[in-house]
C-alpha positions as a Markdown table, in Angstrom:
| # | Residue | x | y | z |
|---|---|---|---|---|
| 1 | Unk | 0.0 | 0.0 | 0.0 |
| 2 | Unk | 1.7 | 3.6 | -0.6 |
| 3 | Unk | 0.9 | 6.5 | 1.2 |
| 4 | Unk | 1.5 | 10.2 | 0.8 |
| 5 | Unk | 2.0 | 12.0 | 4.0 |
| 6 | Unk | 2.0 | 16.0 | 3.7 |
| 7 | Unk | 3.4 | 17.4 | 6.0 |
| 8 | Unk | 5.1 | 14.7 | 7.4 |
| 9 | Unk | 7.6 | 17.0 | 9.4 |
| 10 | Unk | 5.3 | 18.4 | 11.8 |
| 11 | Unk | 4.1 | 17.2 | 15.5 |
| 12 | Unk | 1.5 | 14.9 | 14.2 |
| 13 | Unk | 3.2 | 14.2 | 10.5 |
| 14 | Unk | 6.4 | 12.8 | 12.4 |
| 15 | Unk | 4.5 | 10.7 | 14.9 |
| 16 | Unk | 2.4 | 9.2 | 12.1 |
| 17 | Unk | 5.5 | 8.6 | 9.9 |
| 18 | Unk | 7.7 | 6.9 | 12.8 |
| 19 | Unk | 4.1 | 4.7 | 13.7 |
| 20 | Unk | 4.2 | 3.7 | 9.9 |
| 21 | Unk | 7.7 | 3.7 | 9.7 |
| 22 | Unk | 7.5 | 0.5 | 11.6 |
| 23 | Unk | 5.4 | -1.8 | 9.3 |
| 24 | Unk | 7.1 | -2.6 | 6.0 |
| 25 | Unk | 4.0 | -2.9 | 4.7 |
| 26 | Unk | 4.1 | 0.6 | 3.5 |
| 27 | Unk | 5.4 | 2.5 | 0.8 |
| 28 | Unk | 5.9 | 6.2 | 2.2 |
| 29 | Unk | 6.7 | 8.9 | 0.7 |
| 30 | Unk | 7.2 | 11.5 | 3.5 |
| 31 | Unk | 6.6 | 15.4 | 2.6 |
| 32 | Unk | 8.0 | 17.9 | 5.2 |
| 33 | Unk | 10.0 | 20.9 | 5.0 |
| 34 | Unk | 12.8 | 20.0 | 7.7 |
| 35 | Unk | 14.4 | 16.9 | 6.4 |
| 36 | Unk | 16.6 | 16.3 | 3.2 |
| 37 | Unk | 15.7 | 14.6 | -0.1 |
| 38 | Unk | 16.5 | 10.9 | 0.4 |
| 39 | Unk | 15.7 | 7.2 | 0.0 |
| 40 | Unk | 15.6 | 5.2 | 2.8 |
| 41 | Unk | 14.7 | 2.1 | 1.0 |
| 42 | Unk | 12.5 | 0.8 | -1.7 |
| 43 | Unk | 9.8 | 1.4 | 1.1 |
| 44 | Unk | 10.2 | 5.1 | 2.4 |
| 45 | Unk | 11.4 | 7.9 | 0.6 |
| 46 | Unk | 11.7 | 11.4 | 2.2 |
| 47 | Unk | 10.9 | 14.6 | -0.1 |
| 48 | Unk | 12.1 | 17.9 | 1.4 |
| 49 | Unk | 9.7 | 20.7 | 0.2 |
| 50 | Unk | 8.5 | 23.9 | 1.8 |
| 51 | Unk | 5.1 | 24.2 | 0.4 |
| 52 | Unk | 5.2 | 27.9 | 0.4 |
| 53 | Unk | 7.8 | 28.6 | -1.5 |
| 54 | Unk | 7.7 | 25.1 | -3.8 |
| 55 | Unk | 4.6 | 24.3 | -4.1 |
| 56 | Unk | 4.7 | 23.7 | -8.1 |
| 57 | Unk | 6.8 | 20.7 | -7.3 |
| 58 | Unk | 4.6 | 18.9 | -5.5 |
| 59 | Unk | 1.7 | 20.1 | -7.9 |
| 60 | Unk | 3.8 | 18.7 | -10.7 |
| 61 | Unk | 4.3 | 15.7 | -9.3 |
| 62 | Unk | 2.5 | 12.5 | -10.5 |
| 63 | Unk | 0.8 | 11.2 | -7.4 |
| 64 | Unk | 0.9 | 7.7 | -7.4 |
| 65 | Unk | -0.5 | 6.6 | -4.0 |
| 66 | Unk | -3.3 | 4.5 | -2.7 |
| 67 | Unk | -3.6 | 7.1 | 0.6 |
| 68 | Unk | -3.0 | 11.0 | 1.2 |
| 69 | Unk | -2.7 | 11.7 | 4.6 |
| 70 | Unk | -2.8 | 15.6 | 5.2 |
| 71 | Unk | -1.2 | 16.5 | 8.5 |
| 72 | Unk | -0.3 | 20.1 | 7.4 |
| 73 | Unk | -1.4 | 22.2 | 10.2 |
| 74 | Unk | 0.5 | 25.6 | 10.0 |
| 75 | Unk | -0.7 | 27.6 | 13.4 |
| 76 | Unk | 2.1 | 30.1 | 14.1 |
| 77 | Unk | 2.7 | 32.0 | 11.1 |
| 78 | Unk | -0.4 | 34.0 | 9.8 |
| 79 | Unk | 1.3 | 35.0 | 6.8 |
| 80 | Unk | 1.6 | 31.6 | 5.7 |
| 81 | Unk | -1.3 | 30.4 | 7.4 |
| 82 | Unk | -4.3 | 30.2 | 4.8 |
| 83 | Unk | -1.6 | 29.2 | 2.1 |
| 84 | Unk | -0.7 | 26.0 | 3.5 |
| 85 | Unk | -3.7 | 25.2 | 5.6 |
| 86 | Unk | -6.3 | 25.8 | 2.6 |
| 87 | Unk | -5.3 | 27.3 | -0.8 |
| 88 | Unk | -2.2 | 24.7 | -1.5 |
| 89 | Unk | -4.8 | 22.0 | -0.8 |
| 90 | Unk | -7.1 | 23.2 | -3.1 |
| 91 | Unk | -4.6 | 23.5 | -5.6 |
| 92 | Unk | -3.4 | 20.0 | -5.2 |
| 93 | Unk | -7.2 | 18.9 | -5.8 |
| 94 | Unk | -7.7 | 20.9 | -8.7 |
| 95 | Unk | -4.7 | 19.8 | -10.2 |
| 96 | Unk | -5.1 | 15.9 | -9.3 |
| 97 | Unk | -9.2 | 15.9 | -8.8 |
| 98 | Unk | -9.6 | 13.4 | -12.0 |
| 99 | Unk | -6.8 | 11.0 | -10.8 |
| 100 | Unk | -8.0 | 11.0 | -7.1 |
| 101 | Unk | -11.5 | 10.5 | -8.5 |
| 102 | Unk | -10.4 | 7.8 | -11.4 |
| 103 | Unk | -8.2 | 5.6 | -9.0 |
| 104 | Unk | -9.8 | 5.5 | -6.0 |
| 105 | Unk | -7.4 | 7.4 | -3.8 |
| 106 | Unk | -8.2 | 7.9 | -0.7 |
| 107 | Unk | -8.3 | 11.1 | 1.3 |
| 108 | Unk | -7.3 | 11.6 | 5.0 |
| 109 | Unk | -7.5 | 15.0 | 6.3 |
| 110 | Unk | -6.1 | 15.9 | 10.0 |
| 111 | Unk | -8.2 | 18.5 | 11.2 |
| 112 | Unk | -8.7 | 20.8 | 14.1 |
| 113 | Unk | -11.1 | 20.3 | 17.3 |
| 114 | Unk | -10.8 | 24.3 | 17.4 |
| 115 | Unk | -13.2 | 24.5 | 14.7 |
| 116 | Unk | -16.2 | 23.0 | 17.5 |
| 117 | Unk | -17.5 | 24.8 | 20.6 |
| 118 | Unk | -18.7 | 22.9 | 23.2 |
| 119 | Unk | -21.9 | 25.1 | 24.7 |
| 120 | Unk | -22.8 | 22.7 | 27.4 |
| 121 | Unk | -19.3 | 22.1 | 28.7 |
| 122 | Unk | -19.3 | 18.3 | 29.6 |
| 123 | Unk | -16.2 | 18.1 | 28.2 |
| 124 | Unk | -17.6 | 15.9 | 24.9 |
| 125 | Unk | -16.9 | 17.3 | 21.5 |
| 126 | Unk | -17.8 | 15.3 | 18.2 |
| 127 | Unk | -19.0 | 16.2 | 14.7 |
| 128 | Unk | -22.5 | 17.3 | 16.5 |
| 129 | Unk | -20.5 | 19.8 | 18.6 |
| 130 | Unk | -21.8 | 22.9 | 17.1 |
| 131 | Unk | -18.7 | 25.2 | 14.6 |
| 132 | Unk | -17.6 | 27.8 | 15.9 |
| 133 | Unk | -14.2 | 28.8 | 14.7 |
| 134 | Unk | -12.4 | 31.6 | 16.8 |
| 135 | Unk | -8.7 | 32.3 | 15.3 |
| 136 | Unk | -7.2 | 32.0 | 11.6 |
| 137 | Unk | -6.0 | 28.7 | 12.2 |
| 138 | Unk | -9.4 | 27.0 | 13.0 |
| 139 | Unk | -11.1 | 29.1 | 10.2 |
| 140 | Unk | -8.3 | 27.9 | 7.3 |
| 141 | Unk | -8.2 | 24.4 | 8.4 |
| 142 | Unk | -12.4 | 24.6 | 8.3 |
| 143 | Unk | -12.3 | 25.9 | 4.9 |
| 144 | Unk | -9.8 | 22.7 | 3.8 |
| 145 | Unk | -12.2 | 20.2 | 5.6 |
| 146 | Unk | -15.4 | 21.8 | 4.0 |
| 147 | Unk | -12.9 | 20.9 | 0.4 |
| 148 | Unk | -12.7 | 17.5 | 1.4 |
């Protein structure tokens, strides 16, 4: 099975990666912005790209995966933040919508419990919880889960 994890440097992207690192089952190929280019093995193969300055690389590149897991979550710069939380997503479908769509890939988005309110406070949030998004970051990852 091959899977494409964005963001793959992050808190959550690098916890995944090592979890999956572990089952050779997988084919990885890991996207972050804080490691080098490089091969591991046939199984794992690390791409170093900062999507804000390169993100016609990754848009240019033939996605041949089974699985996309997005784990890009960028909450400290607000410059960057709708960019790479929203827009570069949408890119990436528009540009690969037909082969997402053709081949069956499937689509696993990491999103944000900001983006829910919890009015009765019993400490319970779900999908019911109501949407209530306070900050940049819970409104730009909103907008990439109302994409998906």
């Amino acid at each position: 099975m091959k899977i494409l994890i964005l963001g793959a440097s992050g808190k959550i992207g690098k916890i995944l990666s090592n979890f999956l690192k572990k089952d050779n089952y997988f084919n990885l190929t890991l996207v972050g912005n804080s490691f080098e280019n490089k091969v591991i093995n046939s199984k794992i193969k690390y791409l170093k790209l900062d999507l804000y300055k390169e993100k016609n690389e990754l848009l240019n590149l033939y996605i041949d995966t089974d699985i996309v897991i997005n784990c890009i979550g960028e909450y400290k710069n607000s410059k960057t933040m709708s960019f790479l939380n929203y827009e570069f997503l949408h890119a990436f479908f528009e540009k690969n919508k037909n082969l997402i769509k053709d081949t069956g890939v499937h689509w696993i988005q990491i999103s944000s419990i900001g983006v829910y309110r919890n009015p009765a406070n019993n400490n319970v949030i779900d999908e019911s919880s109501p949407i209530q998004t306070l900050n940049l970051y819970e409104k730009t990852k909103l907008k990439a889960d109302n994409l998906i």
